[in-house]
N, C-alpha and C positions, 0 to 999 in steps of 0.2 A: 952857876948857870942852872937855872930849873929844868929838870925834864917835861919833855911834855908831855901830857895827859895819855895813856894808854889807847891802843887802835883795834879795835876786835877787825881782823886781817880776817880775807877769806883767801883762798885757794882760786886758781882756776878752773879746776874742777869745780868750786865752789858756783862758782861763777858760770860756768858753762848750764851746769845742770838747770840752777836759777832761769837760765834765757829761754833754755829748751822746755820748762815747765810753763813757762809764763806765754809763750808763745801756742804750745799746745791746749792751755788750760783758755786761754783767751779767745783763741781762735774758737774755741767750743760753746765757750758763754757770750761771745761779744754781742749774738743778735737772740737773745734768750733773758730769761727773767735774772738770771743768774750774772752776778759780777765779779770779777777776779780780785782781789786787794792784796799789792804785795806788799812786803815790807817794809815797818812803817810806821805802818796803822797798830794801834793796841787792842788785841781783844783782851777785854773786861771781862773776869774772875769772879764772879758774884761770893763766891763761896769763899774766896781768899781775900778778897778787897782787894785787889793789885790786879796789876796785867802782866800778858807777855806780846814777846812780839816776834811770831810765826814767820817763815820764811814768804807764805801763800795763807790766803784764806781765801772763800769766796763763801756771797750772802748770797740770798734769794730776797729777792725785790728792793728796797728802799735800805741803806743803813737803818741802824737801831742805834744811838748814841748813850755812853752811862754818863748821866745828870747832863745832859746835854754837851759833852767836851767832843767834839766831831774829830779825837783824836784815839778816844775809843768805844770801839763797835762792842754791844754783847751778843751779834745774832750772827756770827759766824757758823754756816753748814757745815763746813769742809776745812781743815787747817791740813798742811802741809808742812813739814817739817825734814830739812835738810840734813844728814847727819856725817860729818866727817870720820868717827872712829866711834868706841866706847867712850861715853863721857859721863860728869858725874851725874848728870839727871836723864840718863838714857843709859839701858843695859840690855844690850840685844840678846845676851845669853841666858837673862833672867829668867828661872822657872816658873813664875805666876803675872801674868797680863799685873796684877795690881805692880809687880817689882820693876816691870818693864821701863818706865818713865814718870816721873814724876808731872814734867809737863801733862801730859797726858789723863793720867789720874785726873788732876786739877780740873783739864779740860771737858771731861766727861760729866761734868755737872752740868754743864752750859745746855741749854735746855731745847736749842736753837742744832745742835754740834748734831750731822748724822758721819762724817767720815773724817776719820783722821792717816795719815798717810805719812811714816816716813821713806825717807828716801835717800838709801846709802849712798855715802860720796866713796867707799874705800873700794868694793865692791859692786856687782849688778843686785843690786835686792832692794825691792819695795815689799813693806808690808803694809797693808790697808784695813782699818780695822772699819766695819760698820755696826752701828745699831740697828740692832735686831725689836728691840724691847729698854723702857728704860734702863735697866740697869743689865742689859745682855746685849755683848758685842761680838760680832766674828772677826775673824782673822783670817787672809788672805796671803800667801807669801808669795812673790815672784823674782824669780831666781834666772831666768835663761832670758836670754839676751830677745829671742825672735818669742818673745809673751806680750801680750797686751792685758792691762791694767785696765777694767773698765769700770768705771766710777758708780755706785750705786745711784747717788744723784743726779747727775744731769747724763748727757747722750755722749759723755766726753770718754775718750779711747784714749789711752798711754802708749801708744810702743816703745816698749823698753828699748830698742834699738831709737829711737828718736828721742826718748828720755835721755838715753847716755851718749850721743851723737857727738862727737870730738871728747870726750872725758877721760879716756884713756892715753891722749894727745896731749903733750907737752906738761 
């Protein structure tokens, strides 16, 4: 009997956090220039020739498609990135922003990219990185529960207590 094809499984926290972003991030851009794209869609690597495929992203005005495949965008502002533990291409304890993620590194060519954000599933902690300057980005960390997350791009607010709303449940 063959087995069947492997299932990348998410968590319910997995799952929770995904709704309560999607819902927050939506709610913020729904009547603005700005669109949500959850996962899915591929943002386009220029720099690697490949894509990934982000928990969240959101563009500013009209997709951007590479060689016209409407399956991947290269003009992603904001990627969002879901993280359940230490994994092998995210290392929250890395000493230099380059060790941090390799996603990320990747990501920071994208010419289009001002925020990238992940977003602990183990733990309450977002860090939020912005471009400051082509190749200078700051770092944000938020740690306590009653913090709000306010996106350098658009007019959109995180409450961490809304971000993690049922995640510590079941």
């Amino acid at each position: 009997m063959a087995r069947p094809p492997s299932v990348h499984r998410q968590s319910i926290a997995y799952g929770r956090l995904f709704k309560n972003l999607i819902r927050l991030l939506d709610a913020s851009c729904s009547q603005s220039f700005y669109e949500v794209i959850p996962k899915g869609v591929q943002v386009w690597l220029p720099s690697e020739q490949r894509g990934l495929y982000p928990d969240l992203c959101i563009i500013a005005g009209e997709p951007l498609f590479h060689d016209g495949h409407a399956h991947k965008i290269t003009n992603p502002c904001l990627v969002v990135e879901i993280l359940p533990e230490r994994t092998a291409i995210y290392d929250p304890t890395a000493r230099t922003l380059n060790d941090r993620s390799q996603l990320f590194r990747h990501c920071r060519k994208i010419p289009y990219l001002q925020e990238y954000i992940f977003v602990h599933q183990q733990e309450v902690r977002i860090e939020q990185f912005h471009r400051q300057e082509e190749n200078l980005w700051t770092l944000a960390v938020y740690e306590e529960i009653n913090t709000v997350v306010e996106l350098n791009l658009t007019d959109t607010r995180l409450p961490l207590m809304e971000v993690y709303n049922k995640v510590g449940a079941g």
